[in-house]
N, C-alpha and C positions, 0 to 999 in steps of 0.2 A: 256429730255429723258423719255423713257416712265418705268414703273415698271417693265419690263423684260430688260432693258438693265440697268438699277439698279444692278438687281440679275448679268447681266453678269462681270458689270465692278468690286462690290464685289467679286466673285468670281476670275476671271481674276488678280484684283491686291492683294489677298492672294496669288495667286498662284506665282505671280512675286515677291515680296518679300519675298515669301520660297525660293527663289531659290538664291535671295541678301543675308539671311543667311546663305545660304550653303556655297557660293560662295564667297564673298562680293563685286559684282558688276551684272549684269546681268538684274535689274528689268526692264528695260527700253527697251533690248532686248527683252524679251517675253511680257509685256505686250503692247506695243506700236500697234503691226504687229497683234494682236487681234481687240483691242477697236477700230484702224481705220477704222475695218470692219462697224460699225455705229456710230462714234464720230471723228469730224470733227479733221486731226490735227494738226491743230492749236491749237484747247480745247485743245487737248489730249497733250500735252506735256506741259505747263503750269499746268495742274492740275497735274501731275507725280512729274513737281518740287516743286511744296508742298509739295506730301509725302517725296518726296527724302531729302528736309533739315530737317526733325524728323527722320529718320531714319537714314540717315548719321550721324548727329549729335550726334545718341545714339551710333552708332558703333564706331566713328573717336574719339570721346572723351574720350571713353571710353578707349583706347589704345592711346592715345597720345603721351608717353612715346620712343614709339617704331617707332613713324613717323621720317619717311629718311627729315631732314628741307631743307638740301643742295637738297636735288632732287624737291622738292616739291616747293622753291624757283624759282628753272631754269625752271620749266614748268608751276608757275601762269602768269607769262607775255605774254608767245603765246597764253595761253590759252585764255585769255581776248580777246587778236585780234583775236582769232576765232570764240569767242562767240558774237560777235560784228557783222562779217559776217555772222555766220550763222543766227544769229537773223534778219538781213535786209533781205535774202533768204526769212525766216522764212514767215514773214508779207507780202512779195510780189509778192511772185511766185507762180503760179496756184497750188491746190492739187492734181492734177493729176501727175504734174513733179515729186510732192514732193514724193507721193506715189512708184513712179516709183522709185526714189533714194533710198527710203527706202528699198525697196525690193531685189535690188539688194545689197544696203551696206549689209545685212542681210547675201544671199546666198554667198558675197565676202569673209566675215569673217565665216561664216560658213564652207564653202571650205576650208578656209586656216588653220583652225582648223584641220580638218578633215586629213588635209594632214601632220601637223607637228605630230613628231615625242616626244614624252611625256616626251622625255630626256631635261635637261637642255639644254639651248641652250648659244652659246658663247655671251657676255658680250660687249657690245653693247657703242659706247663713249658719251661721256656728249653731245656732240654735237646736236645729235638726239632727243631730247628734244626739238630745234625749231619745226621742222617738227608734234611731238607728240603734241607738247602744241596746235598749229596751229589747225591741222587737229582735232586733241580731240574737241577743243572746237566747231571749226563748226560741228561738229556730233552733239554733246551735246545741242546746240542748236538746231537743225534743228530736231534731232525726241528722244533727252533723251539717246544717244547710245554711248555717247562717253569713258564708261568706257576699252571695247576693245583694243581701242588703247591704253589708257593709262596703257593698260599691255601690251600690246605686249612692252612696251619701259620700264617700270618700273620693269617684268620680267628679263630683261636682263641688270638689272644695282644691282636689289638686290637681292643678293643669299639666305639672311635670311629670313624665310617665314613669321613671323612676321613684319621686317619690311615691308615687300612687302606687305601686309595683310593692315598693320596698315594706309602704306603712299596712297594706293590704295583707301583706304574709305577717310582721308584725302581729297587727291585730287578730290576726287565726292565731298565732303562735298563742298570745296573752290568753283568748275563749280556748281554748282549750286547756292551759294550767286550769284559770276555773271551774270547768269544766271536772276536771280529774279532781278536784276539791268536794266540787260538788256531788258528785258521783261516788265517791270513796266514804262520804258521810251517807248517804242514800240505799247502799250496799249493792249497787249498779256493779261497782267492780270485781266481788266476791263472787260473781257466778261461777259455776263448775266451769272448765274448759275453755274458758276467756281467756288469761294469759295463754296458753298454747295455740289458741286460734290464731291470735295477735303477734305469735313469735312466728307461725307458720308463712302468714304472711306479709310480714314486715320484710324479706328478703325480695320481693312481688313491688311492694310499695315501690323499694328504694330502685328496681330498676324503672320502674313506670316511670319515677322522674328524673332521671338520668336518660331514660329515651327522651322527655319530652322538651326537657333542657334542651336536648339538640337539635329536635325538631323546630325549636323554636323561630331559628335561623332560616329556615326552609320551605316551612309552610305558611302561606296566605293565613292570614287573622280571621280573615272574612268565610274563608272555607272550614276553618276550625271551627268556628262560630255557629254556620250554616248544619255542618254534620251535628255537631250538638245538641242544638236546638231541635230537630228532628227525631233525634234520641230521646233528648227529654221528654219530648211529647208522647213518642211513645211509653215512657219508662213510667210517665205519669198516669195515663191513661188505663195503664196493668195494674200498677198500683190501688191505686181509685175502686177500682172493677174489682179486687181479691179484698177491701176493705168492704165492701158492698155485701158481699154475697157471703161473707162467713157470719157463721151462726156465732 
């Protein structure tokens, strides 16, 4: 990478984990659908799950106490077999498809955002936790995204925001060891210049979430939300488009 895409990918990943402290999920959604605009990715989501186990780790740990174990149990198992698929995806299938998925997963959950209603939503059976473990994990593999689903399912099993908070960072904590498991058999992690990418801006990561920690307190949910969501759209829409048109 040359010194101006240095400057963007610091930039780019303070901004996504400001938004992991606000949130506690999301960095993988904004910053992904940027840096693929010039980082191949394959790089690019390998070097995310370096940041993401320091950073999970600071969040998940730190609130232990309050992680759902019975939830978090019923969705490490699918998640593995999804991390397993999406990782063979991952290493095999042209970047153009992949870009093309991405983009779309993006504007999907974007959409369906956009459409639900802010109200609690009814309470959802244990059952659905195959499907979420499943499906989480091939995202989570395939471009870093799989925190979404793991609310749309964790949302509607814990009404406590804490635990929902607590088992949510968890559950990224746990897909991404996977992940690195995964990955490290694959030779995802052997690329040239990966750890150095990954050391440059992990110092980026950890202020993004120590801004967002704080912002937390401060800023409306619903305006975080609202700028987001807008992003997304965008960020999906570029994506989609440079997935399109390359040869």
């Amino acid at each position: 990478m040359g010194t101006e895409h240095y400057a963007v990918l610091g930039a780019t990943v303070a901004g996504a984990y400001t938004v992991f402290g606000l949130t506690g999920f999301g960095a993988a959604m904004v910053a992904v659908p940027i840096l693929v605009q010039f980082i191949p990715l394959q790089f690019v989501v390998p070097m995310l799950l370096l940041l993401d186990l320091v950073t999970t780790s600071m969040v998940g740990m730190r609130n232990w106490n309050s992680v759902s174990r019975p939830e978090l149990l019923r969705l490490i198992p699918f998640m593995m077999v999804g991390v397993a698929l999406g990782t063979t995806v991952l290493a095999k299938v042209e970047s153009r498809w992949l870009l093309v998925g991405l983009g779309l997963f993006v504007l999907v959950m974007t959409g369906r955002a956009l459409l639900t209603s802010s109200a609690r939503a009814e309470e959802v059976a244990r059952g659905w936790s195959v499907p979420a473990g499943v499906v989480g994990g091939v995202f989570s593999a395939l471009f870093g995204t799989g925190g979404p689903i793991y609310t749309m399912y964790l949302s509607r099993r814990l009404p406590q925001i804490d635990a929902f908070r607590s088992t949510i960072a968890a559950v990224i904590l746990f897909s991404a060891l996977v992940r690195l498991a995964a990955f490290g058999s694959s030779g995802l992690l052997q690329q040239v210049d990966l750890l150095r990418s990954a050391a440059f801006a992990m110092p980026f990561s950890l202020i993004g979430l120590a801004v967002g920690s704080r912002l937390r307190r401060k800023i409306s949910t619903d305006a975080v939300r609202r700028a987001l969501l807008i992003f997304l759209c965008a960020s999906g829409v570029s994506v989609l488009c440079r997935g399109l048109l390359m040869h």
